[in-house]
C-alpha positions in Angstrom: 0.0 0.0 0.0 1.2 3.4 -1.0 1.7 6.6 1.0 -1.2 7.7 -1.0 -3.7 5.0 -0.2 -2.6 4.7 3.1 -3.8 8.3 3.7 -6.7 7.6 2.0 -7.6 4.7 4.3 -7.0 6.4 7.6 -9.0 9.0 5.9 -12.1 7.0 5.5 -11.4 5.0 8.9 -11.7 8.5 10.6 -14.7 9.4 9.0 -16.3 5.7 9.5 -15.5 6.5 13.7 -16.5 10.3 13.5 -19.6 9.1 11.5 -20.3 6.2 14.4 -19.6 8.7 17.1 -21.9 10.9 16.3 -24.6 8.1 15.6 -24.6 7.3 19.5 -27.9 6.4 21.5 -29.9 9.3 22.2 -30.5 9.7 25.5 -33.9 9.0 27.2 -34.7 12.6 26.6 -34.3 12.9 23.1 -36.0 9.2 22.6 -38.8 11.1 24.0 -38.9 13.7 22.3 -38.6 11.7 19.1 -41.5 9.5 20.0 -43.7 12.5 20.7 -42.9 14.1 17.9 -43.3 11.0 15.6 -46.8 10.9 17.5 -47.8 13.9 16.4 -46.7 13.7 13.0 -49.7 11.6 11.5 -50.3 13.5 8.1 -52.4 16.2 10.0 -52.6 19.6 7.4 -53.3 21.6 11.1 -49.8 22.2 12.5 -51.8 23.3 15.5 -53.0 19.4 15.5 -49.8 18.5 15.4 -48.6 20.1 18.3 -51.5 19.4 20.1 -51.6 16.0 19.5 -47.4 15.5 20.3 -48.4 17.0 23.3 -50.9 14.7 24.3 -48.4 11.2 23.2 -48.6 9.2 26.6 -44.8 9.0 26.6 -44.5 12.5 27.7 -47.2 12.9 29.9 -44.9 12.4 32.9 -43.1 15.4 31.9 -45.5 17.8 31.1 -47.7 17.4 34.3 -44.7 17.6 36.2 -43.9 20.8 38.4 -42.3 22.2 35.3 -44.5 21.0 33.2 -45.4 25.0 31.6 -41.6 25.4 30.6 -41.4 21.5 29.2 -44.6 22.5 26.9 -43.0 25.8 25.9 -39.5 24.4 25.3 -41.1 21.5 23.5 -43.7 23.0 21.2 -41.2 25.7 20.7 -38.9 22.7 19.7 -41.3 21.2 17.3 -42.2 24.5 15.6 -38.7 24.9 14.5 -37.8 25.7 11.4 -34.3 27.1 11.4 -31.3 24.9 10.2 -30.2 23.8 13.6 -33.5 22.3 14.9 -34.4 24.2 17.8 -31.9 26.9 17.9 -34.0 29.8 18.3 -35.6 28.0 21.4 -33.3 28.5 23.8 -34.6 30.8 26.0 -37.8 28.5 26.7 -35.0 25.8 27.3 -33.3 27.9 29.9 -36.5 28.5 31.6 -36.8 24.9 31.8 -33.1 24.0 33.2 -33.9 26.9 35.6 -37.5 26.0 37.2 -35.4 21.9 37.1 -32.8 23.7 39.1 -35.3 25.4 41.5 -37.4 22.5 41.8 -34.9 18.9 42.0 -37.7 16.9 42.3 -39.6 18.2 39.1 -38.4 15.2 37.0 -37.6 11.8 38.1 -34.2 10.9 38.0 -33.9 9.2 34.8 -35.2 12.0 32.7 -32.6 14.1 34.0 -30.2 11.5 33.3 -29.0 10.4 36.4 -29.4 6.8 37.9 -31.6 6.2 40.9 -29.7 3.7 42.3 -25.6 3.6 41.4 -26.1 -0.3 43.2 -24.6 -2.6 39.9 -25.6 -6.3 41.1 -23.0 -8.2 43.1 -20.8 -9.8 41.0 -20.0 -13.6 41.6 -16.5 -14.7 42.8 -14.4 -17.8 41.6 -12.1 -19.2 42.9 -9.7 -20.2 40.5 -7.6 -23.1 41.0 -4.8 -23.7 38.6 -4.3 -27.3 37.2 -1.7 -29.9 39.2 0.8 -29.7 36.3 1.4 -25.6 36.6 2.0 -26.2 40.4 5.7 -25.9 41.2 6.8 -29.4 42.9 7.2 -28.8 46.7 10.0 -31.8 47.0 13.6 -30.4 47.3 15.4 -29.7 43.9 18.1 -32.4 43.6 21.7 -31.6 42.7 
């Protein structure tokens, strides 16, 4: 392989791990937010129907009638009225109002939607005992000379 192709490789082997990087799992959050906008998106011509509809999906309903559930609705409908290139750019004021009343109030959102674990118990692992075979043990009789 030539200098050439070899930089043509790494080339594409960087883009196949930036391109795989970027493809991660969304996080509950956004899975949400995907679902309830998928929800809402059933061919309706009303874009009011729409919205109304994504905010009525069952998968959020937790969220919005949560003690921030005003800002969520703003943030979210504000999210799915988005037109600009960067969904949801011009929404971050709603979203701050949102990460501010979470702030204020802790217990707005159960832990998972804010990403943290309830529990950080992992289940007890099982120990072995592992008992190497007779021929790798080292003879205990005196070494002859």
């Amino acid at each position: 392989m030539g200098q050439t192709e070899s930089v043509e490789a790494q080339t594409v082997t960087t883009t196949e791990v930036d391109s795989n990087s970027n493809s991660s799992n969304p996080t509950s959050l956004e899975s949400v937010i995907a679902e309830a906008q998928a929800y809402g998106n059933q061919n309706t011509e009303n874009i009011d129907e729409m919205l109304q509809k994504a905010l009525d999906c069952p998968c959020i309903a937790d969220l919005k009638n949560a003690g921030c559930g005003a800002q969520f609705s703003d943030a979210f409908l504000c999210f799915l009225k988005s037109t600009s290139e960067e969904k949801g750019s011009e929404c971050v004021n709603p979203f701050i109002a949102l990460q501010n009343c979470i702030k204020a109030n802790p217990n707005a959102f159960s832990k998972d939607i804010q990403g943290e674990d309830e529990s950080k118990e992992s289940e007890p692992v099982q120990e072995y005992k592992i008992i190497p075979p007779d021929w790798s043990k080292e003879s205990q009789k005196p070494a002859r000379l």
